[in-house]
Phi, psi and omega in degrees: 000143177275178141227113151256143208237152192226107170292171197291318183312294177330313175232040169277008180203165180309305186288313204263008191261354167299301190291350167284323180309285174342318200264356186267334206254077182245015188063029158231168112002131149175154173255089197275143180229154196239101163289188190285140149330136171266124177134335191292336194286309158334310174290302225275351171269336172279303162348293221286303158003268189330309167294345149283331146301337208066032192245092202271341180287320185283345164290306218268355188277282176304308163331275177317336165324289181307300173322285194321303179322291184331307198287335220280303191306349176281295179320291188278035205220329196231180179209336206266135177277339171285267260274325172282341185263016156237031169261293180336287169342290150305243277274316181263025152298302182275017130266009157282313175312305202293319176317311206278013175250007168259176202052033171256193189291159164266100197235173153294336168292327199268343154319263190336312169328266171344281177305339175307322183288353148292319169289347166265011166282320186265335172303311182273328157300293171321304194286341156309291176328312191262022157252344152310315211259345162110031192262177176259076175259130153252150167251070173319125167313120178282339168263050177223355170239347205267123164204182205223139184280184188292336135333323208044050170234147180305116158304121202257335160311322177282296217289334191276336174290316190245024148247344154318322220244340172278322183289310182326253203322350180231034173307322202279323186287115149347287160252125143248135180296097164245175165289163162245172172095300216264169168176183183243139189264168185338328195224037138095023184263133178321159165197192150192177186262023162073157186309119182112330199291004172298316173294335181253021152275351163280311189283337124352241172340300166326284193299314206297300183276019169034045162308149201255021151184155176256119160239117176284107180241139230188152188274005191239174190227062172099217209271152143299176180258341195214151159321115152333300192271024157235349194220133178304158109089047154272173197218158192270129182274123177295323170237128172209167199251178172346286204279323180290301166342281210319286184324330208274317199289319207273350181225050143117004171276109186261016177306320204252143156298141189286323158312354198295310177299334196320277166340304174275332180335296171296312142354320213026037191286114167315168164220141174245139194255152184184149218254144210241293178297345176218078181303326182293349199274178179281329176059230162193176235216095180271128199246185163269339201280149146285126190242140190020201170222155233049174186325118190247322197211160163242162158213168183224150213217132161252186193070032190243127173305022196327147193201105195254108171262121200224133194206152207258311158355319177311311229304133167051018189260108173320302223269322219280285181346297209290347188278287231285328190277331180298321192273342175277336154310308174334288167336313183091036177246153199242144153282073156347295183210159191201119163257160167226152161263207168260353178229016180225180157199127191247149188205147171260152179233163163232020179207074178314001207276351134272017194311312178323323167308279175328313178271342164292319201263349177287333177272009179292000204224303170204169179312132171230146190248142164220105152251149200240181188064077175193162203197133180271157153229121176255168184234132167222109128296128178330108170055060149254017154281337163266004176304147184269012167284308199291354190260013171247029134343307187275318172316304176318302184268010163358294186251034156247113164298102174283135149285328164202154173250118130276092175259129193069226241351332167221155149281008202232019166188177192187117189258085232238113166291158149208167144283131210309280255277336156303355201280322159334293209305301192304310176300334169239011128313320189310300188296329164290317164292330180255350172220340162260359189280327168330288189329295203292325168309318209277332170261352138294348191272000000 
């Protein structure tokens, strides 16, 4: 059995939610995990947003916006009229629930709440539409298998169990429809798997139901060799392994969540990147196998956080990393990259929302600098740290002040800090030196 996931673009219209129809209805089996319409995640976290300001005319406003956008797609999306008045019904069922949360307390549970309805919008509309069109569709509830541990990593013993035990009972159906995003946390509470996540709840899912493929369909056709909205004339990689993937996701290609191979990996279940407008193209097709060597692809990561700790102390000092690494455990905050001397150590974060914390308590021990407006790029490939390409790398970036380099920590990337307002310029030397210069060798021979 297959899984397949669909992004907000992907079923952001009447028309594109026909090509999801088209590419699912081939007479197998297969499990669609659906994110919300694009645009819905959004209104509805500014929604929640309002509400939490208290600012109940501009919450009750927006509501109705949404609402409305909603009834117009039921008009062009259905024609059966018992099917339209209970697409109606629902859709104004889940905005009366959102009515009756302004002016109430603003909590995370009621956050959650909120962003949730979108996959269950898009979810329950659709699956009406392919039972107008005369498919076999069930729509499993994803909270009703989906759930996240005390960890907030998917319990894979619940989830497997208790989709195992829904698909039994939903045997008879051809496809089924869930949500992505959304699941429930340890204590039975709406939660969800963060912005993005409808990719790692397929692969979730993928693992769980042992699928002989994951496929992610997105409006781009895989991965690039380079950013797109920033660089000309890139090309989609047909083959990348895991480890290549993983990295390209975690520092800024954003077709893919970065968790997503994590589940399946070991599995050894593919995952296929794929184009929702051009179904027929190959897109790519992440293995264990390794397809050459050197530089396959770049991405940039924005939002980045530099954090330089200096200190005399370092010096022959065992104990100090480790003081340095406790107070970012404390925090919950993950390190991106990280150098040391001998009396300093500079290291990037991407999520500041404890920094303030974080730098009190670091300077209790040494001095600390914080720059922000920074953006990593990474380069990644099978062994390009021994590639015979890679070291004019540095000659090419003569005239980008890099702030740190992470080289060797993996064989497979190699991690250049800059300043953001650099990041254009640095991406399409890169790209002029690693693929077009690539090109021109190749038509010379």
């Amino acid at each position: 059995m297959l899984v397949l996931k669909f992004g907000g673009t992907s079923v952001g219209s009447v028309e594109n939610m026909t090509h999801v129809k088209n590419i699912i209805n081939d007479g197998t089996k297969k499990v669609v995990v659906l994110s919300a319409m694009s645009g819905t995640t959004n209104a509805l976290v500014e929604i929640s947003e309002q509400i939490r300001l208290n600012e109940k005319e501009s919450a009750l406003i927006l509501i109705q916006q949404l609402a409305s956008s909603y009834q117009i797609t039921i008009e062009q999306l259905l024609n059966d009229s018992v099917l339209i008045k209970e697409s109606q019904e629902y859709v104004n069922n889940v905005f009366t629930n959102l009515i009756e949360l302004v002016g109430s307390e603003h909590t995370t549970l009621i956050y959650n709440q909120i962003v949730a309805q979108g996959e269950l919008l898009s979810t329950f509309l659709f699956s009406r539409f392919l039972k107008q069109e005369g498919i076999n569709a069930a729509l499993l509830p994803a909270l009703d298998f989906m759930r996240i541990d005390n960890n907030d990593e998917p319990d894979s013993f619940y989830i497997k169990q208790n989709l195992d035990r829904i698909l039994n009972e939903n045997s008879e159906a051809d496809i089924y429809i869930t949500q992505g995003f959304i699941c429930l946390d340890v204590q039975g509470n709406v939660s969800n798997l963060q912005r993005g996540g409808s990719d790692y709840t397929a692969s979730i899912v993928g693992a769980a139901i042992e699928a002989d493929e994951v496929q992610i369909w997105t409006d781009i056709d895989g991965f690039h060799n380079n950013d797109p909205r920033f660089v000309e004339n890139t090309t989609a990689i047909s083959n990348i392994s895991f480890d290549e993937a993983a990295e390209l996701a975690y520092f800024g290609a954003k077709i893919l969540h970065p968790q997503t191979v994590i589940p399946v990996k070991d599995l050894n279940i593919p995952v296929r990147l794929k184009n929702t407008m051009s179904p027929d193209s190959y897109g790519t097709l992440i293995t264990h196998h390794v397809h050459g060597e050197g530089i396959k692809a770049i991405a940039a990561k924005d939002g980045i956080y530099a954090i330089k700790i200096k200190s005399a102390r370092m010096l022959q000092a065992h104990g100090f990393l480790k003081k340095v690494f406790e107070i970012f455990e404390k925090y919950e905050t993950s390190i991106d990259m990280i150098t040391t001397s001998e009396i300093a150590v500079s290291l990037t974060i991407d999520n500041p929302l404890h920094l303030d914390a974080i730098v009190e308590e670091l300077e209790k021990i040494a001095s600390v600098d914080v720059d922000q407006g920074m953006s990593i790029v990474c380069l990644v490939g099978n062994n390009i740290i021994y590639h015979e390409d890679t070291p004019h790398l540095f000659q090419v970036l003569q005239d980008v002040p890099v702030r740190m380099i992470s080289y060797g920590g993996s064989n497979n990337n190699i991690s250049l800090l800059i300043n953001t307002d650099q990041k254009l310029n640095t991406l399409q030397k890169l790209q002029g030196y690693v693929f077009e210069s690539q090109q021109e060798k190749a038509v010379a021979y």
